[in-house]
LUMDREN-552852 format. One line per 2 residues: number of its first residue (from 0); their letters; for each residue y, z, x of N, C-alpha, C. Coordinates in pm, whole numbers, plus 50000, padded with zeros to 5 digits. Layout:
// residues N
NUM	a	Y,Z,X,Y,Z,X,Y,Z,X ~ ... $
This chain:
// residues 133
0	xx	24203,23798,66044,24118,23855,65943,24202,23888,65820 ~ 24175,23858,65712,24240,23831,65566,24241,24046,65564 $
2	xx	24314,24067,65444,24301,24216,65416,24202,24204,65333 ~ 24101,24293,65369,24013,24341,65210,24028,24405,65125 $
4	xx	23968,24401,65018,23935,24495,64892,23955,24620,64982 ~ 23859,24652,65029,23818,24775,65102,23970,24833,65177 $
6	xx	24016,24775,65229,24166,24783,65321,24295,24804,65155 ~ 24282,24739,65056,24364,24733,65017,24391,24877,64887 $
8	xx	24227,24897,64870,24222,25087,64812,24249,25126,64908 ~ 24222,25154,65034,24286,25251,65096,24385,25258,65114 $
10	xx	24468,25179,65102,24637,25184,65155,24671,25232,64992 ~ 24630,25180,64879,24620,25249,64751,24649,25397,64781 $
12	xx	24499,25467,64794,24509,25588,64769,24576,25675,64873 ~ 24594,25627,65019,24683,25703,65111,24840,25686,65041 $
14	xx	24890,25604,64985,25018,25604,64938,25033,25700,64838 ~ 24918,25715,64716,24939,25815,64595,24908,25984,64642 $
16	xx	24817,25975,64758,24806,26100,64819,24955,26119,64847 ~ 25025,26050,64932,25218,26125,64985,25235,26138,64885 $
18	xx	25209,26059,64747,25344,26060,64658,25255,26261,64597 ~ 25148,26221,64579,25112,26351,64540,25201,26526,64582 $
20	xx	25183,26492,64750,25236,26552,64804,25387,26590,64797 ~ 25452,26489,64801,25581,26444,64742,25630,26525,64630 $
22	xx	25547,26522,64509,25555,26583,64401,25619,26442,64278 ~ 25619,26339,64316,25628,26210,64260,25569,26156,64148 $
24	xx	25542,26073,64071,25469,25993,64060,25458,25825,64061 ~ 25363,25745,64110,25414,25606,64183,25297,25487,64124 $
26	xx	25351,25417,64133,25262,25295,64103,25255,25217,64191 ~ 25141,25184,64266,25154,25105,64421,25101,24959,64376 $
28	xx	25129,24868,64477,25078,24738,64443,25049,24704,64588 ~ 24893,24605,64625,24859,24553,64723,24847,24380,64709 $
30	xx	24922,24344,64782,24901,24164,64734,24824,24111,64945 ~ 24772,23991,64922,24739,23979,65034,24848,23862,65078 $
32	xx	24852,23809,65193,24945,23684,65265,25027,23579,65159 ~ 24963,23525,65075,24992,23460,64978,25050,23528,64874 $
34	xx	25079,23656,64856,25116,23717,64716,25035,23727,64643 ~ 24952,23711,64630,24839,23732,64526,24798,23890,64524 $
36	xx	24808,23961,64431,24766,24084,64397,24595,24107,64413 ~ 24541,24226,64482,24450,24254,64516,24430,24432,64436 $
38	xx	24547,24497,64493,24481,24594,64387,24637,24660,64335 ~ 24620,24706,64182,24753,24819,64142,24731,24866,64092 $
40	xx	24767,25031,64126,24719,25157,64061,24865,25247,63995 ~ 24876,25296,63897,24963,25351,63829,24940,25513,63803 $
42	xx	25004,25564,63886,24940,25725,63831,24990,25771,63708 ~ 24924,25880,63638,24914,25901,63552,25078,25955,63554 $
44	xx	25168,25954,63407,25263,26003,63445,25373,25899,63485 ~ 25338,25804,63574,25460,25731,63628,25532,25623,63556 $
46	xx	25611,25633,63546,25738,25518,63450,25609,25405,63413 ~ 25639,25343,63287,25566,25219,63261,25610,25096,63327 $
48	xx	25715,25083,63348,25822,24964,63415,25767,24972,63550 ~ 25706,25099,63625,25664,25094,63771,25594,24974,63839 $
50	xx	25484,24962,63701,25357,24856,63794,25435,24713,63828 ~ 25513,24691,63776,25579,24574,63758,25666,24524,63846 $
52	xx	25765,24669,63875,25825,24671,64003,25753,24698,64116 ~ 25667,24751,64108,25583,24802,64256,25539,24632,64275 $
54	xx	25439,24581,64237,25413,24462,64269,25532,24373,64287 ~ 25635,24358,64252,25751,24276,64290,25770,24304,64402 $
56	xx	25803,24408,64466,25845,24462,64556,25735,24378,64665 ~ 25625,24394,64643,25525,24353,64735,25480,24249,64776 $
58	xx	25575,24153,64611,25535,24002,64642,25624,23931,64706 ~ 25744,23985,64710,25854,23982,64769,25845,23948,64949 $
60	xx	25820,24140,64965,25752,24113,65091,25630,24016,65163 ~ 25586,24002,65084,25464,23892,65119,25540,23775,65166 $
62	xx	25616,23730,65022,25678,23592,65038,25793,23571,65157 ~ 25851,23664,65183,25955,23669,65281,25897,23716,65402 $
64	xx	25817,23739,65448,25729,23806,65538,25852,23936,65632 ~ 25889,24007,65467,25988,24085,65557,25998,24220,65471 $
66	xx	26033,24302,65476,26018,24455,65443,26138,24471,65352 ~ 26197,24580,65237,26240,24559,65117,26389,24558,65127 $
68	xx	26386,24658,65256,26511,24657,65291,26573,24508,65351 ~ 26504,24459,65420,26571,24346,65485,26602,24256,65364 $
70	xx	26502,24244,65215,26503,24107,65147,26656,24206,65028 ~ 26688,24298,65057,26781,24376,64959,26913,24340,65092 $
72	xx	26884,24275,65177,27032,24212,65261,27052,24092,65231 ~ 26938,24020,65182,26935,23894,65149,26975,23891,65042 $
74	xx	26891,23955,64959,27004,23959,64802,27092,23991,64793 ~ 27161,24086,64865,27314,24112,64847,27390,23983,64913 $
76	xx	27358,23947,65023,27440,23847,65090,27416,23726,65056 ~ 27308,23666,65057,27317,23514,64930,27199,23560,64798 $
78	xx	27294,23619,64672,27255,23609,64586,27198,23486,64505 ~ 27279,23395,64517,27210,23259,64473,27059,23204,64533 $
80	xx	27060,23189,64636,26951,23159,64702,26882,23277,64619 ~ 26859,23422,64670,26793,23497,64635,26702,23486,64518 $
82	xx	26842,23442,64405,26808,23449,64277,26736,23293,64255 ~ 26753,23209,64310,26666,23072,64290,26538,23088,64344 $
84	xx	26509,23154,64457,26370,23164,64539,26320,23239,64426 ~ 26345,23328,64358,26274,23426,64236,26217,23350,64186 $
86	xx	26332,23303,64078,26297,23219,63988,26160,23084,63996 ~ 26175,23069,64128,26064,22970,64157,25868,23051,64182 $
88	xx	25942,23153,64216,25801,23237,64244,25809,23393,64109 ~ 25723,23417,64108,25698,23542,64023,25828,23642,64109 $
90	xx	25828,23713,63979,25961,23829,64017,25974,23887,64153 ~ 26057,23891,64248,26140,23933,64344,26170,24070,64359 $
92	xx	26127,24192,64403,26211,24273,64364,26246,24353,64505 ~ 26365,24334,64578,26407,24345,64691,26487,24528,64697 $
94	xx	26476,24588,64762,26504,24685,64820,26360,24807,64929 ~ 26416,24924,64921,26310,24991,65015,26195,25004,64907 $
96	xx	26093,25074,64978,25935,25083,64938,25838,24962,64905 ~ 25874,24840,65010,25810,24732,65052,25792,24728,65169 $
98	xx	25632,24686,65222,25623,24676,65423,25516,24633,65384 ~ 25519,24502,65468,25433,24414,65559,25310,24457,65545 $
100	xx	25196,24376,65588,25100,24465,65645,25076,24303,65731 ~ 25057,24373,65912,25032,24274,65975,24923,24314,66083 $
102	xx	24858,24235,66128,24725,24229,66222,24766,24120,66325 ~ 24699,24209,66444,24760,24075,66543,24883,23976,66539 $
104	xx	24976,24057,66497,25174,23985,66455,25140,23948,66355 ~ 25007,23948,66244,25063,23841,66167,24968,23877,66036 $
106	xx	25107,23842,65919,25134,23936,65854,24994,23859,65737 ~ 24943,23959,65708,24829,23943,65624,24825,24007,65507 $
108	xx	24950,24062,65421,24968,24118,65313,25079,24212,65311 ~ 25114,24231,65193,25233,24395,65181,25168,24500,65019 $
110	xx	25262,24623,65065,25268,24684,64959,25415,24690,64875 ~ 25387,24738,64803,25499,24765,64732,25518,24901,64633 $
112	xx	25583,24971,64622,25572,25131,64541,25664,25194,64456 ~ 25678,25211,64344,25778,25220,64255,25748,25325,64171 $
114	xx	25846,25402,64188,25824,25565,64090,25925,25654,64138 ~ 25947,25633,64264,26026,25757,64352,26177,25694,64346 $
116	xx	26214,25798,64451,26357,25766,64481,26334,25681,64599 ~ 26481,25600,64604,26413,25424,64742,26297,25492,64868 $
118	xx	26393,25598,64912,26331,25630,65017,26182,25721,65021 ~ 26172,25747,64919,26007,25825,64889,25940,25697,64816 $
120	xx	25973,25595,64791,25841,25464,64777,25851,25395,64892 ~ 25945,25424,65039,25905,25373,65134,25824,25478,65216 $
122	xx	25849,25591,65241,25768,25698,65262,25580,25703,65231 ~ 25557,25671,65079,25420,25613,64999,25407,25496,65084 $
124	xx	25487,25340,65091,25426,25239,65143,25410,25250,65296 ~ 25483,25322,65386,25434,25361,65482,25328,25429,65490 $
126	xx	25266,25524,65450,25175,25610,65452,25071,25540,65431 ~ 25077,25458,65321,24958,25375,65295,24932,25267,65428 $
128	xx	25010,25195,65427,24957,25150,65554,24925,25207,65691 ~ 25026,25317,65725,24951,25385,65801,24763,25427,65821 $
130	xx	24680,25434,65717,24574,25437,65690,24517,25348,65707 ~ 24571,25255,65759,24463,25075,65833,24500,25105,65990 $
132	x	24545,25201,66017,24546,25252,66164,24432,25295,66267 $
């Protein structure tokens, strides 16, 4: 089953609720299997550069079917590759506050979250997915 609209605000607003909590502010991005963006929300307040990175982050994960940290081992360890797979697809943007979103093993979209410090936009992209639980 593809992610919906419906699936992809909610992982939205459960992520800006932590960051709320947090005391943050974040710009989340939802893309489905293919990378294709479904929804991105920018809270009021949060860096302008966010939406841009939040969705990288997410298309990233999509495309690598792997979480931000793992594709920020890949970029450190073959930068070339790294940097050619970019270049061929819309921006890359590898480190934490990127995760999967998978159904039955298999991965049917990611988020991506940019505003915080690494580990509070993985904190937001967890949370958000947590909410398809």
């Amino acid at each position: 089953m593809p992610l919906l609209l419906s699936d992809a605000e909610k992982v939205v607003h459960a992520a800006i609720a932590h960051a709320t909590k947090l005391g943050i502010r974040v710009s989340v991005a939802v893309v489905d299997e293919g990378a294709h963006l479904i929804v991105l929300e920018r809270m009021d307040g949060a860096m302008p550069i966010s939406p841009q990175i939040a969705e990288g982050k997410a298309v990233g994960a999509a495309m690598f079917r792997r979480d931000g940290a793992a594709l920020l081992t890949i970029a450190n360890d073959r930068p070339a590759f790294f940097n050619a797979v970019s270049a061929m697809a819309r921006t890359l943007v590898p480190g934490p506050g990127s995760v999967v979103v998978t159904r039955d093993q298999a991965v049917v979209g990611a988020v991506g979250v940019s505003g915080g410090k690494p580990e509070q936009d993985l904190e937001c992209a967890e949370a958000g997915i947590s909410s398809l639980e």
